[in-house]
N, C-alpha and C positions, 0 to 999 in steps of 0.2 A: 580798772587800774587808774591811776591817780594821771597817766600820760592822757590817757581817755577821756578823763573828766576835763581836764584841762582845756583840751581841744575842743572837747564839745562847748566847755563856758565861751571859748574863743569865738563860735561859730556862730553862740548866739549874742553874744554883743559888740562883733562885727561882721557880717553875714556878707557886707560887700568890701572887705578890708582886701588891703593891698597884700597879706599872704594868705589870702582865702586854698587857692590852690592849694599851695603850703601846708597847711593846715589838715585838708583831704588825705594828702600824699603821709603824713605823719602819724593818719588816724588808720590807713592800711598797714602800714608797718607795726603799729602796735595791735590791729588784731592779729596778724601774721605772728607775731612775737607771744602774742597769748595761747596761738596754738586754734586760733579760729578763723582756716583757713578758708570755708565756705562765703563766710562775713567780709574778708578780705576778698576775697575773688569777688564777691559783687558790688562791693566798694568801688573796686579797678575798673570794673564793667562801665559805671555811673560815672566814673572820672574820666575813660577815654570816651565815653560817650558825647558826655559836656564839655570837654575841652581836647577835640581833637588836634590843637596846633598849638597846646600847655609846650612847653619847653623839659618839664619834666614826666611825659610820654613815655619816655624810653625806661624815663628809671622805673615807673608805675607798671608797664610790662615786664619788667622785669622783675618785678614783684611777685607776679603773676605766674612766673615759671616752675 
């Protein structure tokens, strides 16, 4: 999806940018939204993994529901 491409251009040309998180969190929601929830669930997995004290934790599990 073009939300996809985006986010991954994002990620590579700023991999330490200030909505890195952000970024992650946007890129579960649109596999979710594509209907590829396997991709998403380990996505989430990799996101609370690395950033167990992200601010946006809750909503990333909840993703995951």
């Amino acid at each position: 999806s073009d939300a996809e491409q985006q986010l991954t251009r994002y990620r590579q040309h700023f991999a330490n940018g200030a909505l890195r998180t952000e970024a992650e969190v946007l890129t579960i929601e649109a596999l979710r939204a594509q209907g590829r929830e396997q991709a998403a669930a380990s996505a989430a997995e990799r996101f609370i993994t690395q950033h167990p004290r992200d601010p946006q934790l809750a909503r990333v599990r909840a993703l995951t529901e």
